[in-house]
C-alpha positions in Angstrom: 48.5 -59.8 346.5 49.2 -59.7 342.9 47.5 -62.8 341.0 51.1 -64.4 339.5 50.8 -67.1 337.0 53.1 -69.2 339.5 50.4 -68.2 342.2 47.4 -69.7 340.3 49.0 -72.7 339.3 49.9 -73.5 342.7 46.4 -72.8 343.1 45.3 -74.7 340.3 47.3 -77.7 341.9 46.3 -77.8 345.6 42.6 -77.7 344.8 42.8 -80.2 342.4 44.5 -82.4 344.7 42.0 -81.2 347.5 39.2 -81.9 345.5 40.4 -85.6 344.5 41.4 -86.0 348.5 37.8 -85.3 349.4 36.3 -87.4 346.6 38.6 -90.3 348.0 37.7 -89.7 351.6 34.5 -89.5 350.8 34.5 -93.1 348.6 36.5 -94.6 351.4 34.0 -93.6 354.5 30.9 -95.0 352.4 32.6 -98.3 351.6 33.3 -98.8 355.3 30.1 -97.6 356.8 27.8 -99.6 354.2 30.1 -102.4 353.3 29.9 -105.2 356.0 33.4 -106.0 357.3 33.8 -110.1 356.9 32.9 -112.1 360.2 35.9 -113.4 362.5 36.7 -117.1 362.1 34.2 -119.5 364.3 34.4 -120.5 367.9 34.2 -123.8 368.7 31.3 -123.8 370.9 31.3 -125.7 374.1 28.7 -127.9 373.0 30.7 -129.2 370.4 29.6 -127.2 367.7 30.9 -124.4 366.0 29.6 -121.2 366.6 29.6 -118.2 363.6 28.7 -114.8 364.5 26.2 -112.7 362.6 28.5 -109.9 360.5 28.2 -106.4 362.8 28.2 -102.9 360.4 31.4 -100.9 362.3 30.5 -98.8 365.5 29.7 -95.6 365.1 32.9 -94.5 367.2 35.0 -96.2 364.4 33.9 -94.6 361.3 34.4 -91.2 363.2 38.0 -91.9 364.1 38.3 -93.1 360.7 36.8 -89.6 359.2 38.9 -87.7 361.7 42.0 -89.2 360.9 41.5 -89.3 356.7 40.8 -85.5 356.7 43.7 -84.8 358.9 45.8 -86.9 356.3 44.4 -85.0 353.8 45.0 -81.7 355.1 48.5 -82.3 355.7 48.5 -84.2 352.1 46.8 -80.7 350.7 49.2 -78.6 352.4 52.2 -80.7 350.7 50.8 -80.6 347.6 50.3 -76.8 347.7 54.1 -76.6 348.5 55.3 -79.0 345.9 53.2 -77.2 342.8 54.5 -73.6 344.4 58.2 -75.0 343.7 57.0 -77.3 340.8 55.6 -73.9 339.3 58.4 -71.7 340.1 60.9 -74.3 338.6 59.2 -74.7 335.3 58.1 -70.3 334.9 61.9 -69.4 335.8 63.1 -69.8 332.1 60.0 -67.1 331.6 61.1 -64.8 334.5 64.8 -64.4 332.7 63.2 -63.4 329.6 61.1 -61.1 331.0 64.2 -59.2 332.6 65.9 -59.2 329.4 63.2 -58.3 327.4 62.9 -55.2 330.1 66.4 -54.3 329.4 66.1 -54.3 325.5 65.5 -50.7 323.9 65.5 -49.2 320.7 69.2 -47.9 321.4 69.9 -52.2 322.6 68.8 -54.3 320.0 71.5 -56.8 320.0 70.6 -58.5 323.4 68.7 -62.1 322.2 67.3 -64.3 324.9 69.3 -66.9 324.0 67.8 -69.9 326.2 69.1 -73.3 326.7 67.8 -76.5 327.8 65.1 -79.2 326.2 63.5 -78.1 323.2 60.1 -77.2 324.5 57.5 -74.5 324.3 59.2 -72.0 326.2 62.6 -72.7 323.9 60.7 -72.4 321.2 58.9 -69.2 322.4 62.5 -67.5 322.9 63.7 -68.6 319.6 60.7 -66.8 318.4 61.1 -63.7 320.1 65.1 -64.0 319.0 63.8 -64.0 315.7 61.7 -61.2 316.0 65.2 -59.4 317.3 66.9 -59.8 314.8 64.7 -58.9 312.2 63.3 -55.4 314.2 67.5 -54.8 314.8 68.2 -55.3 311.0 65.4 -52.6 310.3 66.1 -50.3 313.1 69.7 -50.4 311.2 68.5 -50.5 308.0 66.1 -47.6 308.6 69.0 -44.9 310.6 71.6 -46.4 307.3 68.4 -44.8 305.0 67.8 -41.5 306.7 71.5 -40.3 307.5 72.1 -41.6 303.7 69.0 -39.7 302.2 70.4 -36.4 304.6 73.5 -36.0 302.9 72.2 -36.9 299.4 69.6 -34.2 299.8 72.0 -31.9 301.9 74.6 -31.9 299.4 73.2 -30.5 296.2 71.3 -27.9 298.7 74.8 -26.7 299.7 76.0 -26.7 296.5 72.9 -23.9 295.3 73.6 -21.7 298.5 77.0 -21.3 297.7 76.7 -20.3 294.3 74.1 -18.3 295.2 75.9 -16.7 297.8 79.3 -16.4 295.6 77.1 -14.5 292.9 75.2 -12.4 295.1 79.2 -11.6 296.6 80.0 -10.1 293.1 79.4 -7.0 292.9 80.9 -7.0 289.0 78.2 -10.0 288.2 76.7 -9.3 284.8 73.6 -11.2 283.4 75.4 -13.5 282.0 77.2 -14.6 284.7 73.8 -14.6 286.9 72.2 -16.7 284.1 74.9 -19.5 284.6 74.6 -19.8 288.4 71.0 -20.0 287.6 71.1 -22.8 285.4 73.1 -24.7 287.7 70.9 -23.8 290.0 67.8 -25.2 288.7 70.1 -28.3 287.3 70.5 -28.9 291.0 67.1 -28.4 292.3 66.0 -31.5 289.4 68.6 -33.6 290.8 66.8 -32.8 294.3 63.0 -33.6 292.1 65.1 -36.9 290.8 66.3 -38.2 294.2 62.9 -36.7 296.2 60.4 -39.1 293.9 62.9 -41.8 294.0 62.8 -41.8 298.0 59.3 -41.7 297.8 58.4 -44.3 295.1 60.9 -46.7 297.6 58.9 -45.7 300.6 55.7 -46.6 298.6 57.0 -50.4 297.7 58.5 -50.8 300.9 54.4 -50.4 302.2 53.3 -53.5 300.2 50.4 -53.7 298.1 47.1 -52.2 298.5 45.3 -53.7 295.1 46.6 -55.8 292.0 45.8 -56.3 288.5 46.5 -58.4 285.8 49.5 -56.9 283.6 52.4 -58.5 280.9 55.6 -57.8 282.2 56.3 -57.8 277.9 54.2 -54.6 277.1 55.9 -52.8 280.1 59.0 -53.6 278.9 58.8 -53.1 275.3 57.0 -49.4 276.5 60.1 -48.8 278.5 62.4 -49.6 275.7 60.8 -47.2 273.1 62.4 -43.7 275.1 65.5 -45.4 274.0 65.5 -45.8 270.3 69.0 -44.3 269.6 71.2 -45.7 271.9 74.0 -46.6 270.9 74.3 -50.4 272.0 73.4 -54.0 270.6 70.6 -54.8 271.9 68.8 -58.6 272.4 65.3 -58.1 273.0 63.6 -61.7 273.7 59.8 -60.6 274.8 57.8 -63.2 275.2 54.5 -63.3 277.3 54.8 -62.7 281.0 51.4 -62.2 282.6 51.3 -61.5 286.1 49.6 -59.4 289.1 50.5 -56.3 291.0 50.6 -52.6 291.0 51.0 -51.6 287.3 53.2 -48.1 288.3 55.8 -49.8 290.4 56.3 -52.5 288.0 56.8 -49.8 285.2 59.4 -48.0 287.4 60.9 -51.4 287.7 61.1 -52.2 284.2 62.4 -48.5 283.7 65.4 -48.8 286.5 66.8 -51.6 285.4 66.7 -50.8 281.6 68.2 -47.6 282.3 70.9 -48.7 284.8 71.9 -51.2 282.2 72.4 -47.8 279.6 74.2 -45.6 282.4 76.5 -48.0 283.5 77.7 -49.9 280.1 81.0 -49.3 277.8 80.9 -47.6 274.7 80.0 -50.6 272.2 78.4 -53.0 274.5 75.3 -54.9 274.6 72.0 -54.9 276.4 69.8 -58.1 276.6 66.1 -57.8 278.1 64.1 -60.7 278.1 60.7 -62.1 279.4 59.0 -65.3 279.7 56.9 -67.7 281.9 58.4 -70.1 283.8 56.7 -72.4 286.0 53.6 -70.3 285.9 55.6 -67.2 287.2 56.3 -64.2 284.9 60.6 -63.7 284.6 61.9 -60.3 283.6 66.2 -61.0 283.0 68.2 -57.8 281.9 71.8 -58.0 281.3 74.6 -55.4 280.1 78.1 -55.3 279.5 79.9 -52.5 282.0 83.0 -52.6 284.2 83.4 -55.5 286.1 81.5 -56.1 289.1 83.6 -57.8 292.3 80.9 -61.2 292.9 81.2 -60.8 296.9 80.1 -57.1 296.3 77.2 -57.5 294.2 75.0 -57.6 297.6 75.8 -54.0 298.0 73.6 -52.9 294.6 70.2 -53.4 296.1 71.0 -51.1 299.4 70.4 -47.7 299.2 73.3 -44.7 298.1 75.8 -48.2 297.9 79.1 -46.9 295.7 81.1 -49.6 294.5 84.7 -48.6 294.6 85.7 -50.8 291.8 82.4 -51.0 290.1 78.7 -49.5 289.8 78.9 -45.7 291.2 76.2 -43.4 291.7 78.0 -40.8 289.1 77.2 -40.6 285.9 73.9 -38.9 286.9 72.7 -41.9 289.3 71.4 -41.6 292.5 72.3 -44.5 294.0 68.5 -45.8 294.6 68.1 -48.0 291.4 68.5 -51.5 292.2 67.5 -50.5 295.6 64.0 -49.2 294.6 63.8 -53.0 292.2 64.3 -55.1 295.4 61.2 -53.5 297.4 59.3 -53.1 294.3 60.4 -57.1 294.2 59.6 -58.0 297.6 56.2 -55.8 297.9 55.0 -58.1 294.8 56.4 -61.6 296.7 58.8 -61.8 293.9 62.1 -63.0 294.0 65.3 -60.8 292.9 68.5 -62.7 291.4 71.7 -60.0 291.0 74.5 -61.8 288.9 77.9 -60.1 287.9 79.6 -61.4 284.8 82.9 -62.7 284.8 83.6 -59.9 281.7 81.8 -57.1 283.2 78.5 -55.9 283.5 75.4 -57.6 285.4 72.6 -59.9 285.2 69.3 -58.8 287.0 66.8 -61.6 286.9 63.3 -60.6 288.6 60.8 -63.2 289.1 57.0 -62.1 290.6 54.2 -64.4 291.1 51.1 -65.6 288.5 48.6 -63.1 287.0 45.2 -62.7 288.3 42.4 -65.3 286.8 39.9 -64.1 284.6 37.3 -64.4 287.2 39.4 -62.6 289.7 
């Protein structure tokens, strides 16, 4: 017989209630066998007197009876018991037997079944709004995570269909001079960085979605004034406001932080417009906030920016040489480092990125 939980608690409650039975039947037999039972009221005596009998312990005959008779009472009280704790048992595991069939019929292809219980707010509610929980967040990276591969096939299928057919329509020509072979090259090879581009990107995402292995002490001010200096000639007003931001964390993903949103506020401006990159400390956390004029930016949209290979019909697209990982690469460089990300568009265009990640390392860290 399999060993149920239902099964031992039933046998957890009959033997508790058989082993309190005997403890009372027990008590019960030595009260009356050594207590003397109080004498029967006098006899007047023929004499004239009264005559009191001596107190008499109980006859042997009685105290069996009464031993007979209690164990039978507790036999049948035993037997009772084990019935009531079987359906006692049964009622109160039920809730537990519907979630284990439900949690049977859940699969990697059915993740939107929840368990969904009702009734008193208990342990057993609170352990299926737990598990719900868990659900939801396993069904929203299940989803998340097919979203990222069939969007990283096509991104990486695309430009490889693009090189076969040139290569193809060039090797077709039988009239193909160098020059002509040269071009399809270059194209070629302008593709195959754009593969080099997007391949790193994927795998720098990958790496932040992982979390942190070490940290170190770092000033998100020196990262970003080191990011600013590839762009000495652009051709926008900038506001740079650096002022110290220590902090912790991986050195090389903050750097490609710092670097993705400075560049995505150059790609996707308007000719004449305005950058603003500032740091600081605020409540003992280091703040990055980059800003840009650009086109404008639909509020209930801006959501979109951190997932991966998002277009924005009316705003941000991943033309202009982007791949469409940018913001998307910020928010798990964000989370790895327990930050907090903060994607604002402006009522005139453009967008205001505010990262926030926690304190630096003491000095006797």
């Amino acid at each position: 017989m399999r060993r149920t939980v239902r099964l031992r608690l039933t046998a957890l409650y009959g033997g508790l209630f058989l082993m309190a039975g005997v403890v009372l039947v027990v008590l019960i037999y030595l009260l009356v066998r050594y207590s003397p039972f109080p004498a029967p009221p006098a006899a007047p005596d023929p004499l004239g007197g009264l005559s009191v009998p001596e107190p008499q312990p109980p006859r042997p005959d009685t105290l069996s009876r009464l031993l007979v008779n209690s164990l039978i009472a507790l036999a049948v009280m035993a037997g009772a018991a084990a019935v009531l704790g079987w359906v006692t048992a049964g009622r109160v595991l039920r809730p537990l037997g519907e979630m284990t069939a439900t949690v049977r019929r859940i699969t990697a292809d059915r993740l939107d079944r929840r368990l969904a219980a009702t009734g008193p707010d208990d342990e057993l509610k609170g352990l299926a709004d737990t598990f719900d929980a868990l659900l939801d967040r396993l069904e929203a990276a299940f989803t998340a995570q097919r979203r990222f591969v069939a969007n990283a096939s096509h991104e990486l299928r695309t430009p490889l269909t693009l090189q076969r057919a040139m290569a193809e329509v060039a090797l077709a020509d039988p009239d193909a001079d160098a020059q002509a072979l040269r071009g399809v090259l270059e194209r070629v090879v302008a593709a195959g960085k754009h593969q080099e581009r997007l391949i790193e990107a994927l795998l720098v995402l990958a790496r932040s979605q992982q979390g942190l292995d070490q940290r170190q002490p770092l000033d998100l001010a020196e990262i970003a004034a080191e990011a600013l200096d590839p762009h000495p000639g652009i051709d926008l007003e900038t506001d740079l406001r650096l002022g110290p931001a220590p902090a912790s964390g991986d050195r090389a993903l903050l750097e490609r932080l710092v670097t993705n949103l400075i560049d995505n506020a150059v790609r996707y401006n308007v000719p004449g417009g305005r950058i603003e990159v500032e740091t600081a400390t605020r409540a003992g956390r280091a703040v990055l906030r980059v800003a840009n004029s650009g086109p404008v930016i639909p509020p209930e949209q801006a959501h979109l920016l951190t997932q991966p290979f998002q277009r924005l019909e009316g705003g941000r697209r991943a033309g202009r040489d982007g791949l469409g990982l940018g913001l998307s690469i910020v928010a798990a460089i964000v989370e790895a480092h327990d930050g907090t990300l903060d994607v604002t568009p402006l009522p005139d265009g453009g967008l205001d990125v505010t990262v926030t990640v926690g304190q630096a390392l003491s000095s006797s860290a």
